[in-house]
N, CA, C and O atoms as a GROMACS GRO file, in nm:
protein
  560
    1UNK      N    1  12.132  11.055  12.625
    1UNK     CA    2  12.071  10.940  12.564
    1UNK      C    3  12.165  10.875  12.462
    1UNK      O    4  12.152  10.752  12.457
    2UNK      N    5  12.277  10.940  12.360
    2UNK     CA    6  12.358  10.920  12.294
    2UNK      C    7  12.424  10.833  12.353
    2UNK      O    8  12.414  10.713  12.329
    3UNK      N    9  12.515  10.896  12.454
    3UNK     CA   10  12.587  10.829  12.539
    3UNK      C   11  12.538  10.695  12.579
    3UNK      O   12  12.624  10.607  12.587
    4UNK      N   13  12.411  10.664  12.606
    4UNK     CA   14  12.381  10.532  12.673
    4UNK      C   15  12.360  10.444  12.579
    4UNK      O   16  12.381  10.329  12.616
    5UNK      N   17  12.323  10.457  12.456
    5UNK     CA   18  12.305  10.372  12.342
    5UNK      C   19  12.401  10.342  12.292
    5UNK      O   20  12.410  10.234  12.234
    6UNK      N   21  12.533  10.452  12.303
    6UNK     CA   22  12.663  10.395  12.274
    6UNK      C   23  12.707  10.322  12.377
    6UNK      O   24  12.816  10.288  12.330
    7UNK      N   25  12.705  10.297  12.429
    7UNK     CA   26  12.766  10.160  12.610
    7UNK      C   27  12.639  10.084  12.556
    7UNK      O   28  12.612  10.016  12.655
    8UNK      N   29  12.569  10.060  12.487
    8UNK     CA   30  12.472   9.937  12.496
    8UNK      C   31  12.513   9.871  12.411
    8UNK      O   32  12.520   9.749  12.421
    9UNK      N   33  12.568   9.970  12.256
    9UNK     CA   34  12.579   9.926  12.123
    9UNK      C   35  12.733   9.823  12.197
    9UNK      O   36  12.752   9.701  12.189
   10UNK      N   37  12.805   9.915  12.253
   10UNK     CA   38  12.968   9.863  12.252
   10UNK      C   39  12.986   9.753  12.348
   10UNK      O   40  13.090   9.687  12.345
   11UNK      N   41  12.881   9.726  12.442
   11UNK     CA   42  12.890   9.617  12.528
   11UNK      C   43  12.823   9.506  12.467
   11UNK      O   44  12.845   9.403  12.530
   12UNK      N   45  12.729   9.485  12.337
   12UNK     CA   46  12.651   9.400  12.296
   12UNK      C   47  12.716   9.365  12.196
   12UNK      O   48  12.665   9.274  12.132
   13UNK      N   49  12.835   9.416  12.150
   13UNK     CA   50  12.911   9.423  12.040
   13UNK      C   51  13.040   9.335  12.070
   13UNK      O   52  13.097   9.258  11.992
   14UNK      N   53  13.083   9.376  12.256
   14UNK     CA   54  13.193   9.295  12.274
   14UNK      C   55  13.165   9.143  12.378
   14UNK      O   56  13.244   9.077  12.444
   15UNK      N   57  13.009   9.127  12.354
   15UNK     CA   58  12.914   9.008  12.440
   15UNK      C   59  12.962   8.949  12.335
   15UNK      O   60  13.035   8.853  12.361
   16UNK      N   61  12.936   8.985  12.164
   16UNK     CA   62  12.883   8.953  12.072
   16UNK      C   63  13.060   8.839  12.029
   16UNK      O   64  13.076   8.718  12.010
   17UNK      N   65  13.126   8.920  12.031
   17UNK     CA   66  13.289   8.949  11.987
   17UNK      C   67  13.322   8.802  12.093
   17UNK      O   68  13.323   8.690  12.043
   18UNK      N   69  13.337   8.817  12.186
   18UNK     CA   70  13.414   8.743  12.332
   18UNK      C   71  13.297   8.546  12.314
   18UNK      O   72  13.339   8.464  12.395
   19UNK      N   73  13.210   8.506  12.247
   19UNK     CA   74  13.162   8.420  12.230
   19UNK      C   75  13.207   8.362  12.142
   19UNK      O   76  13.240   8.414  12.035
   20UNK      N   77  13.217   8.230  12.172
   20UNK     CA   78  13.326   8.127  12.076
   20UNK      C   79  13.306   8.087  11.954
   20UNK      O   80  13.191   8.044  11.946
   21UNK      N   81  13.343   8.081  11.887
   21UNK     CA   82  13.300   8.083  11.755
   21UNK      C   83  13.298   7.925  11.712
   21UNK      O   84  13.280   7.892  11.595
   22UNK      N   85  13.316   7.839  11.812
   22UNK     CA   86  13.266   7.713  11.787
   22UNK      C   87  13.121   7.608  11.844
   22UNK      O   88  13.077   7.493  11.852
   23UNK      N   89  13.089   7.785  11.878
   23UNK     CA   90  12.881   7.752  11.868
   23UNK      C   91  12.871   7.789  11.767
   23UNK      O   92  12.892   7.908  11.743
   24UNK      N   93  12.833   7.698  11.670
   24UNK     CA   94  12.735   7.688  11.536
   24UNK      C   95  12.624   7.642  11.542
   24UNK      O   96  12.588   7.591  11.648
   25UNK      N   97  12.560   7.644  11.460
   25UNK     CA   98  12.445   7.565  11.402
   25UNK      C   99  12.471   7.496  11.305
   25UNK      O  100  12.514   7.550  11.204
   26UNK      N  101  12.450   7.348  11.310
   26UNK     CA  102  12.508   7.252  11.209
   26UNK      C  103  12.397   7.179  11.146
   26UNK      O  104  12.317   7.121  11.220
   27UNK      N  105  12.386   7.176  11.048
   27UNK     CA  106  12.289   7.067  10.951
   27UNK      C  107  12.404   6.994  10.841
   27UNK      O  108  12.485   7.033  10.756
   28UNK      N  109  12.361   6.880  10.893
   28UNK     CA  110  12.402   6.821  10.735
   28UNK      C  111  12.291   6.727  10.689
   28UNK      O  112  12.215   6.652  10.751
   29UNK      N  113  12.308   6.760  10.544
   29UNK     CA  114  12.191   6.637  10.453
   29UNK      C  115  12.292   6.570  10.360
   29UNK      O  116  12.414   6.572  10.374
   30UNK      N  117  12.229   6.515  10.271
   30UNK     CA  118  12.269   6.424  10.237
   30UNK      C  119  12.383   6.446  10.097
   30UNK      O  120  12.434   6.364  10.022
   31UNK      N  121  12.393   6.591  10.104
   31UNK     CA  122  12.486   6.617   9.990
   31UNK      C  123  12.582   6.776  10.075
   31UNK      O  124  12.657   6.852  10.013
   32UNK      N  125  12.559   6.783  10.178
   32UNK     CA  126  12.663   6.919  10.204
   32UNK      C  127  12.670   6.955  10.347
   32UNK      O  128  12.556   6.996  10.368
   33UNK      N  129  12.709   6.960  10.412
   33UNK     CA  130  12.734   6.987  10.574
   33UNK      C  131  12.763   7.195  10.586
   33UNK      O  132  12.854   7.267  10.547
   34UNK      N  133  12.638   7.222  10.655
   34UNK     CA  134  12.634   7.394  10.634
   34UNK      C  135  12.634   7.450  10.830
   34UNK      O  136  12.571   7.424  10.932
   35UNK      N  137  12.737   7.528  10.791
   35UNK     CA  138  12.786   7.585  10.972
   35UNK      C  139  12.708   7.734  10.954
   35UNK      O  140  12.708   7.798  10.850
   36UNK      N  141  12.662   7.762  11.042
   36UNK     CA  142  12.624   7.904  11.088
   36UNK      C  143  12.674   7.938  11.216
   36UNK      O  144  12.680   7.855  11.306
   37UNK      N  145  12.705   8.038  11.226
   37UNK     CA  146  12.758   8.103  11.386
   37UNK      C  147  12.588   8.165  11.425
   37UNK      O  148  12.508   8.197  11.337
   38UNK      N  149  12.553   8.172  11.597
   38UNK     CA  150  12.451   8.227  11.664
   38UNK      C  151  12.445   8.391  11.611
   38UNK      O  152  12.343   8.460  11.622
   39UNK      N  153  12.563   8.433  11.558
   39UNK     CA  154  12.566   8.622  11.576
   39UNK      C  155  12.639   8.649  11.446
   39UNK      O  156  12.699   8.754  11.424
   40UNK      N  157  12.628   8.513  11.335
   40UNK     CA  158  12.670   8.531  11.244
   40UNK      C  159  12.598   8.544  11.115
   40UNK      O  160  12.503   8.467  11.125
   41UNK      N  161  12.594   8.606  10.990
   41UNK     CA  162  12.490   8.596  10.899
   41UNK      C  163  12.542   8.553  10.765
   41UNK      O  164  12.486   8.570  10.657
   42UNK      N  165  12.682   8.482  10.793
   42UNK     CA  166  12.699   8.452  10.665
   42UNK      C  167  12.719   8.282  10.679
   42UNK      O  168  12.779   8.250  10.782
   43UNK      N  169  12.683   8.186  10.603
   43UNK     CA  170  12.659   8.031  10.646
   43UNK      C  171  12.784   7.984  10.532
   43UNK      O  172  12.811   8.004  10.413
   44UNK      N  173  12.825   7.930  10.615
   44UNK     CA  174  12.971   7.836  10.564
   44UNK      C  175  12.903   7.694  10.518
   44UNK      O  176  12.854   7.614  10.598
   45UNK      N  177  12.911   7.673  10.352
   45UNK     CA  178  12.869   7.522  10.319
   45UNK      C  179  12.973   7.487  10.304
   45UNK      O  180  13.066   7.567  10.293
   46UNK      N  181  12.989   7.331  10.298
   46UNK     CA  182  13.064   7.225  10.230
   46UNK      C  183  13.061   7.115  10.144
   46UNK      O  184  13.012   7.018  10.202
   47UNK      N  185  13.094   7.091  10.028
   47UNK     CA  186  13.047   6.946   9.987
   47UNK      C  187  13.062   6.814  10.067
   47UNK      O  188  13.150   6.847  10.146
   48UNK      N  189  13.043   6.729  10.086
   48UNK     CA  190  13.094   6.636  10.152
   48UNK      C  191  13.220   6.589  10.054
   48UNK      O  192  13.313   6.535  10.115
   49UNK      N  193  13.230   6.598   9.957
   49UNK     CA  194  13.395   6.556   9.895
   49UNK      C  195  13.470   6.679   9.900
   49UNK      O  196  13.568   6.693   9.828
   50UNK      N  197  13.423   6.788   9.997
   50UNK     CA  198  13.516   6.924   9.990
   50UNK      C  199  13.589   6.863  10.134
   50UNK      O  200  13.690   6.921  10.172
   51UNK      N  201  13.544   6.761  10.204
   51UNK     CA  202  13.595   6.692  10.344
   51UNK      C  203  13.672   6.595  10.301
   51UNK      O  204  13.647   6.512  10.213
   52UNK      N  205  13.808   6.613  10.394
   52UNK     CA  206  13.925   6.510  10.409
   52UNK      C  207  13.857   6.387  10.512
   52UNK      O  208  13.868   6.266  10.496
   53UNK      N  209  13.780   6.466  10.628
   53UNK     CA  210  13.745   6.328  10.746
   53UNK      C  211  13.757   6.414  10.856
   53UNK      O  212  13.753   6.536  10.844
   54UNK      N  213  13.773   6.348  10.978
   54UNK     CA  214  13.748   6.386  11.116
   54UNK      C  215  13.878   6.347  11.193
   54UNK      O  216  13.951   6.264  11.140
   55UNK      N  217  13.902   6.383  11.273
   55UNK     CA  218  13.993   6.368  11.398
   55UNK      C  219  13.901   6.372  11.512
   55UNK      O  220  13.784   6.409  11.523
   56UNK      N  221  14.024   6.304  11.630
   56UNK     CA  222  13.944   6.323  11.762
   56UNK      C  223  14.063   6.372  11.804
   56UNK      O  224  14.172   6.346  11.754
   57UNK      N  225  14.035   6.464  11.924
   57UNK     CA  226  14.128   6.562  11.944
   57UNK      C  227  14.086   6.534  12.128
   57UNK      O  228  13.969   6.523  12.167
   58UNK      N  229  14.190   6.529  12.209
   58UNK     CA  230  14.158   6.512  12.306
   58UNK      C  231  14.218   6.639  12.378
   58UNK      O  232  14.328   6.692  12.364
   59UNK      N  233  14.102   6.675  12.468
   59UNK     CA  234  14.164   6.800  12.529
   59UNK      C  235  14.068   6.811  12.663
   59UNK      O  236  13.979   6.730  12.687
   60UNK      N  237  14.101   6.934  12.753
   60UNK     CA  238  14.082   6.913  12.903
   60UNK      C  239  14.027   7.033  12.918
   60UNK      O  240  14.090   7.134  12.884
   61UNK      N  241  13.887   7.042  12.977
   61UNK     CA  242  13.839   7.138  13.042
   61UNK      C  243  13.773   7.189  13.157
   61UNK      O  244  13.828   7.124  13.246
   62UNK      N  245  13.693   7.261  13.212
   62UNK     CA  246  13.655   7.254  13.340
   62UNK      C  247  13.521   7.164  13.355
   62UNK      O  248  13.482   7.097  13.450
   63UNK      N  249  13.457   7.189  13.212
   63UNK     CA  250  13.338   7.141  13.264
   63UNK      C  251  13.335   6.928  13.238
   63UNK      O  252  13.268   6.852  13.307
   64UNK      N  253  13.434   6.882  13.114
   64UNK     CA  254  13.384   6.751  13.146
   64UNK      C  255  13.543   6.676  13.139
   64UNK      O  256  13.574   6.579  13.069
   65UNK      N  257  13.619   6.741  13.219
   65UNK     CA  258  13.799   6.734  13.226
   65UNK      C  259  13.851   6.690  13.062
   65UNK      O  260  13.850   6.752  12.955
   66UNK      N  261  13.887   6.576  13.096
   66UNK     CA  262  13.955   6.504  12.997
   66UNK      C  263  13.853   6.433  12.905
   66UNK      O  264  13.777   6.344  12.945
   67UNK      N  265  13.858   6.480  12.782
   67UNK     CA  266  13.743   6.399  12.679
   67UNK      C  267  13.754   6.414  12.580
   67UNK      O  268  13.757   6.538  12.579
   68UNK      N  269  13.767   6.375  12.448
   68UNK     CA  270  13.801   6.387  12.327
   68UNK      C  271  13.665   6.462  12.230
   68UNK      O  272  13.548   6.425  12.228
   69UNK      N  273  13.745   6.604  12.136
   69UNK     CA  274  13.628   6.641  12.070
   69UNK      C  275  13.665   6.627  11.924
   69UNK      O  276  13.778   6.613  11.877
   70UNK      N  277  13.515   6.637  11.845
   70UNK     CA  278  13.521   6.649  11.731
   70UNK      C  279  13.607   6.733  11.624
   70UNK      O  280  13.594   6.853  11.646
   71UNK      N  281  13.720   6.694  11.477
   71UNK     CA  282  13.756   6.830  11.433
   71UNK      C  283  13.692   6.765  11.292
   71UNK      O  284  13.670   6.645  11.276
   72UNK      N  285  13.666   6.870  11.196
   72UNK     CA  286  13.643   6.771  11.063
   72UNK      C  287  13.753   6.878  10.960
   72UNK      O  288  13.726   6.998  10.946
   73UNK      N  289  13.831   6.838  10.919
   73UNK     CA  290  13.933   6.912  10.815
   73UNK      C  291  13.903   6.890  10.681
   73UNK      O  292  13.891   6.772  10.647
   74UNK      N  293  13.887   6.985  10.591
   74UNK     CA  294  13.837   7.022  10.454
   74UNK      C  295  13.991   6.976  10.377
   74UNK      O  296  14.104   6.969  10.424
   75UNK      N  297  13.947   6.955  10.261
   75UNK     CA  298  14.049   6.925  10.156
   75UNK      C  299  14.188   7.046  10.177
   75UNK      O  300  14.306   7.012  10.180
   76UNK      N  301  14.151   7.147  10.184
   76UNK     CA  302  14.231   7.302  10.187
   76UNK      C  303  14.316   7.291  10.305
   76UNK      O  304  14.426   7.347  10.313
   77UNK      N  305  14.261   7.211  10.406
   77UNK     CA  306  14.391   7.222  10.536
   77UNK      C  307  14.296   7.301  10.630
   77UNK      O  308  14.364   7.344  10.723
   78UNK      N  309  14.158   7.340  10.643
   78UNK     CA  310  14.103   7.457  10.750
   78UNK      C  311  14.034   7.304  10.834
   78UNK      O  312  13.999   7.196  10.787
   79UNK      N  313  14.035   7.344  10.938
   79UNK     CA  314  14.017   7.279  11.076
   79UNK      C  315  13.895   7.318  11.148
   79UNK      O  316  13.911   7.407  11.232
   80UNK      N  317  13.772   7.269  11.133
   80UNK     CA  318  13.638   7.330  11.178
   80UNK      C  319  13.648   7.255  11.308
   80UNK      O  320  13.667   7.135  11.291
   81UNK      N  321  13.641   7.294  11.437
   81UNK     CA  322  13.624   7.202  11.571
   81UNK      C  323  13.529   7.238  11.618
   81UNK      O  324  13.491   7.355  11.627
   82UNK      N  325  13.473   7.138  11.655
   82UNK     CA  326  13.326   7.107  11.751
   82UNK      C  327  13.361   7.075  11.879
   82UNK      O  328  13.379   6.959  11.917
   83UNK      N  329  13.379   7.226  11.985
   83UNK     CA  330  13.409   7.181  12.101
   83UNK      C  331  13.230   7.137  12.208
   83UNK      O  332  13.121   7.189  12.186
   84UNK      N  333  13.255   7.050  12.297
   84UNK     CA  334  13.177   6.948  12.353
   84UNK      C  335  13.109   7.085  12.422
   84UNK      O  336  13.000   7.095  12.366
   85UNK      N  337  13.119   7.163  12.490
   85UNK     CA  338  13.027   7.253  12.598
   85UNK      C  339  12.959   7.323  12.477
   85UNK      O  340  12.860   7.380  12.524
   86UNK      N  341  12.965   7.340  12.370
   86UNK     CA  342  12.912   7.404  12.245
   86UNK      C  343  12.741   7.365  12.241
   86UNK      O  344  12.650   7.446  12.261
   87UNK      N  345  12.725   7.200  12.206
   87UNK     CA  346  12.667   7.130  12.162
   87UNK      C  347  12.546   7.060  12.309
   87UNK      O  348  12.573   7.017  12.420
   88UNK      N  349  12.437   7.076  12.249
   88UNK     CA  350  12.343   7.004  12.410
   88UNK      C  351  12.374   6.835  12.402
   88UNK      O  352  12.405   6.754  12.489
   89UNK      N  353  12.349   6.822  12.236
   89UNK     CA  354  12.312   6.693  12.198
   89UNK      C  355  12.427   6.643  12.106
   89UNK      O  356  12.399   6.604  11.993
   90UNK      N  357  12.586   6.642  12.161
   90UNK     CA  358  12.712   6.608  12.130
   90UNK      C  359  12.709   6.493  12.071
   90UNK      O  360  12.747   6.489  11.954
   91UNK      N  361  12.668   6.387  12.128
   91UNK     CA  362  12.676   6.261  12.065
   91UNK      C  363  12.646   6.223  11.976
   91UNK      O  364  12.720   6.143  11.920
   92UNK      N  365  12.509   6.263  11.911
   92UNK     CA  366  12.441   6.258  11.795
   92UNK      C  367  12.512   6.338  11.672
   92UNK      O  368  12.542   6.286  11.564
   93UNK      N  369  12.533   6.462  11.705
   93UNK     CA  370  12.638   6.554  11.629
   93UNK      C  371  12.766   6.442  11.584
   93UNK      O  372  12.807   6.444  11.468
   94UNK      N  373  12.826   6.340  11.693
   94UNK     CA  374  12.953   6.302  11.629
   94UNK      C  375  12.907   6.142  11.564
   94UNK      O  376  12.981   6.068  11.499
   95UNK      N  377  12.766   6.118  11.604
   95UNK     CA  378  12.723   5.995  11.530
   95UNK      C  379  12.719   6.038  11.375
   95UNK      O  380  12.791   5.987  11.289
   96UNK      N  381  12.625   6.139  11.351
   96UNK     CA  382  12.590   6.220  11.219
   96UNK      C  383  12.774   6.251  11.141
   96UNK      O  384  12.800   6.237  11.021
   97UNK      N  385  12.840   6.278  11.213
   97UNK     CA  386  13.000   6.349  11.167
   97UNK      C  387  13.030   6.192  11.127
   97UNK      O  388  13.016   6.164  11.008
   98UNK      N  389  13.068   6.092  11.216
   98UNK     CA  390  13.126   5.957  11.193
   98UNK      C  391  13.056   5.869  11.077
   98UNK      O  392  13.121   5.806  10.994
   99UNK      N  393  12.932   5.874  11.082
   99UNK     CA  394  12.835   5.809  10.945
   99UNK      C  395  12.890   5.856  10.780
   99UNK      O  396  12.918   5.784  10.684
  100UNK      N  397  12.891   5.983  10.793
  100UNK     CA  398  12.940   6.087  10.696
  100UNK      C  399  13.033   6.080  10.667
  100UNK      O  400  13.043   6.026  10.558
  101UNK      N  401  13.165   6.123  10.730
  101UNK     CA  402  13.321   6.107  10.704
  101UNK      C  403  13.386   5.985  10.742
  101UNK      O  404  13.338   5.886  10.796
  102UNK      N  405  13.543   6.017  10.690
  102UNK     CA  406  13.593   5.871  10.749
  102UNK      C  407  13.697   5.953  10.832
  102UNK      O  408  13.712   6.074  10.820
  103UNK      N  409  13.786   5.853  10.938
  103UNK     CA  410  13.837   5.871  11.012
  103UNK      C  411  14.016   5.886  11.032
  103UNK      O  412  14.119   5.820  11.050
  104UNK      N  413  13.975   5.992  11.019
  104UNK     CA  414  14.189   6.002  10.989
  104UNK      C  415  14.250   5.989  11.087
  104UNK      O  416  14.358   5.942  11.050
  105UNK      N  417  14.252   6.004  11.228
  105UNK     CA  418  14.378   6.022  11.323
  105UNK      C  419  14.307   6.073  11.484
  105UNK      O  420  14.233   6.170  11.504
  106UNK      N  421  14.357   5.974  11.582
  106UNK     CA  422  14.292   6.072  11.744
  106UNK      C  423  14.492   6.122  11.746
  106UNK      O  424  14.594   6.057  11.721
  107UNK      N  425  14.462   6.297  11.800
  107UNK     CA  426  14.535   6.299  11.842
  107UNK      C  427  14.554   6.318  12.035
  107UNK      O  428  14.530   6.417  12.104
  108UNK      N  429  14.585   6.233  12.060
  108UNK     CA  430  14.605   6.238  12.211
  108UNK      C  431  14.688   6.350  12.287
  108UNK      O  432  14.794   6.394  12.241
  109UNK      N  433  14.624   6.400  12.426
  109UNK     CA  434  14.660   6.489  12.447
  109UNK      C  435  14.792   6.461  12.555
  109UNK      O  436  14.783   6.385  12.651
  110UNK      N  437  14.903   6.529  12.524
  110UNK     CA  438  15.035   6.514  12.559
  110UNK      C  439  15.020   6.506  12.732
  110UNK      O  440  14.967   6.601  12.789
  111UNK      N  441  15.060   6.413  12.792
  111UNK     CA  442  15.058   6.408  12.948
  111UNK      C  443  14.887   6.332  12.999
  111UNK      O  444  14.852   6.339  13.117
  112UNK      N  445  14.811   6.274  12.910
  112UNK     CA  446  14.742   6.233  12.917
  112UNK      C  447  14.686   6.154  13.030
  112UNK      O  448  14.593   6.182  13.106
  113UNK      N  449  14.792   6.009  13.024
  113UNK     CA  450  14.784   5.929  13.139
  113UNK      C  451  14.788   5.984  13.277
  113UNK      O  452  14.731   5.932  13.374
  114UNK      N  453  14.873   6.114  13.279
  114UNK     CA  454  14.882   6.129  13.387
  114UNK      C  455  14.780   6.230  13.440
  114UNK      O  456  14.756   6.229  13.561
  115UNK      N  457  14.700   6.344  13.334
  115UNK     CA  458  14.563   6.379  13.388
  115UNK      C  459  14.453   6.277  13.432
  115UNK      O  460  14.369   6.297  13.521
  116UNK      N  461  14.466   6.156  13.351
  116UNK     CA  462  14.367   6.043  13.395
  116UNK      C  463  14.356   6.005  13.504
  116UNK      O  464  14.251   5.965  13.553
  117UNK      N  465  14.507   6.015  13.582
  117UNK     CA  466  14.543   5.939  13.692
  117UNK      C  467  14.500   6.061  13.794
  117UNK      O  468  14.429   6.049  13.894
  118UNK      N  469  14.551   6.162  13.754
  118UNK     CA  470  14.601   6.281  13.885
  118UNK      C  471  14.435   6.352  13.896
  118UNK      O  472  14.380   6.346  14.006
  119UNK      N  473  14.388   6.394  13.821
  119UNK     CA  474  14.279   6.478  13.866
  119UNK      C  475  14.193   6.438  13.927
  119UNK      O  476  14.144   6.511  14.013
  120UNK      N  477  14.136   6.294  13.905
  120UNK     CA  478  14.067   6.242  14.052
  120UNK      C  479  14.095   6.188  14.182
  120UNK      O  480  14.018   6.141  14.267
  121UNK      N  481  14.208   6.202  14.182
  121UNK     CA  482  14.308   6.183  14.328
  121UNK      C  483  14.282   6.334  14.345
  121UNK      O  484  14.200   6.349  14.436
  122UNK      N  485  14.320   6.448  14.293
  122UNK     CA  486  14.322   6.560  14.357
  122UNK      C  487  14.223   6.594  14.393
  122UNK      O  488  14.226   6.653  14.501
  123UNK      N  489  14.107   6.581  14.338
  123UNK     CA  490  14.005   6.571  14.350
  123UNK      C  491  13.903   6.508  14.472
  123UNK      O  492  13.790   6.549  14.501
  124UNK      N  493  13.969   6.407  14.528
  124UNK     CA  494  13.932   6.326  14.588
  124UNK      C  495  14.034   6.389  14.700
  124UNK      O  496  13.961   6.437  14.787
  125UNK      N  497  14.155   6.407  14.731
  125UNK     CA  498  14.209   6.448  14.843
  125UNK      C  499  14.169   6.625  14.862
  125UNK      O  500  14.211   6.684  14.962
  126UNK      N  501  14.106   6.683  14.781
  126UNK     CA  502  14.082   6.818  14.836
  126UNK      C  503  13.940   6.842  14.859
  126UNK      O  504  13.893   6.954  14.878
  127UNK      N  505  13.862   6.714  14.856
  127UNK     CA  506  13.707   6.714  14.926
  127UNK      C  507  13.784   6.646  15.025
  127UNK      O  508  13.757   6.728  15.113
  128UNK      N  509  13.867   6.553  15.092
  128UNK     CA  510  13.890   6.539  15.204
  128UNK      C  511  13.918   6.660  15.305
  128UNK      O  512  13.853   6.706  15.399
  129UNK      N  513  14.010   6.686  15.262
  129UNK     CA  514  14.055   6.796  15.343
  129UNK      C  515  13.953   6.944  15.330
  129UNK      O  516  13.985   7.042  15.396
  130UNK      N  517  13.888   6.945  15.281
  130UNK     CA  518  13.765   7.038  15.312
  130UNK      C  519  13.654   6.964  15.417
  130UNK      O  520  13.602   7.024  15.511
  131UNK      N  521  13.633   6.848  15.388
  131UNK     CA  522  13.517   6.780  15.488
  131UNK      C  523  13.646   6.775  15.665
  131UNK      O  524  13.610   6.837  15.765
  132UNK      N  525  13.738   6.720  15.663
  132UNK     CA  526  13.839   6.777  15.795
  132UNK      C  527  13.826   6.914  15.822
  132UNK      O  528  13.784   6.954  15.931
  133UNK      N  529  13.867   7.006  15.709
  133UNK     CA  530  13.833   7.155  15.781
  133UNK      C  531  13.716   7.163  15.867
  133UNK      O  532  13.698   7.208  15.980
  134UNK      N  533  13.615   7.086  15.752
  134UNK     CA  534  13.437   7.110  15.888
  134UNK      C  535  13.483   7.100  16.010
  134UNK      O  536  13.485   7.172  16.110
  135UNK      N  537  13.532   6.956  15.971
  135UNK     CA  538  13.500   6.882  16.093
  135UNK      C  539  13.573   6.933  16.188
  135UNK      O  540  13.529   6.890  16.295
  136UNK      N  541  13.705   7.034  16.213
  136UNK     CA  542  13.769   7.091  16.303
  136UNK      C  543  13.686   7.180  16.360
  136UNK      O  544  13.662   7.188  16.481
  137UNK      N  545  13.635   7.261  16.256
  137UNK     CA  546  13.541   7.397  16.292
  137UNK      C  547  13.468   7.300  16.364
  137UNK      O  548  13.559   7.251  16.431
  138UNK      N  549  13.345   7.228  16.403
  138UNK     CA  550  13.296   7.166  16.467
  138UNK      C  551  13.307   7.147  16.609
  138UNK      O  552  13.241   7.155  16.713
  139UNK      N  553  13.416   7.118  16.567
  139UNK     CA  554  13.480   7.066  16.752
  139UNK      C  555  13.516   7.178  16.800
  139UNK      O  556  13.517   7.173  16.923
  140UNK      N  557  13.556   7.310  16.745
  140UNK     CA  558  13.629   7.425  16.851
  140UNK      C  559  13.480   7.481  16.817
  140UNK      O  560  13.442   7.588  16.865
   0.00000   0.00000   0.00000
């Protein structure tokens, strides 16, 4: 029984560990912007004059490719990012961030134009050639 509570403790521990630490829980009112992590118990406040502003940071992932996310940087130089698969209700999060702070800098992501260009061509030529595979299987 030892044994199994230890593989429950150490697998719920490294579920716990391996989750991104840019799911928070975010409130801001009208005097302080406060982060909590889902598996975390200690809550990170801020003043709003403890904030330099926001960046947009453009970066590429599986689920919405190429799209620019939220960062908001504190007076000190620390870099809080709000990545987009984090958040249900993203937009509102960066309406609430943009109302609040001001806007320092997008940094664009290096080779940009050419993810813009290339991933829906590839995209588009490797559903071709999967709908041809059918269609071979078909005929033999």
């Amino acid at each position: 029984m030892g044994i199994l509570a230890t593989c429950f403790i150490g697998i719920s521990l490294l579920i716990c560990w391996m989750i991104d630490k840019g799911y928070m829980n975010v409130e801001i009112s009208s005097d302080k912007i406060k982060l909590k992590g889902y598996f975390s118990i200690q809550k990170i406040e801020y003043t709003h004059s403890e904030i330099e502003g926001y960046q947009l940071n453009e970066v590429v992932d599986q689920f919405h490719s190429l799209h620019q996310q939220i960062r908001l940087k504190t007076n000190a130089g620390k870099i809080i990012v709000f990545p987009k698969v984090a958040y249900e209700n993203y937009p509102f999060l960066i309406e609430s961030i943009t109302n609040k702070y001001k806007f320092m800098n997008l940094e664009p992501l290096r080779f940009a134009n050419f993810y813009k260009k290339t991933l829906p061509l590839i995209a588009a030529l490797s559903g071709l050639l999967y709908l041809l595979k059918i269609l071979f299987n078909l005929i033999e």
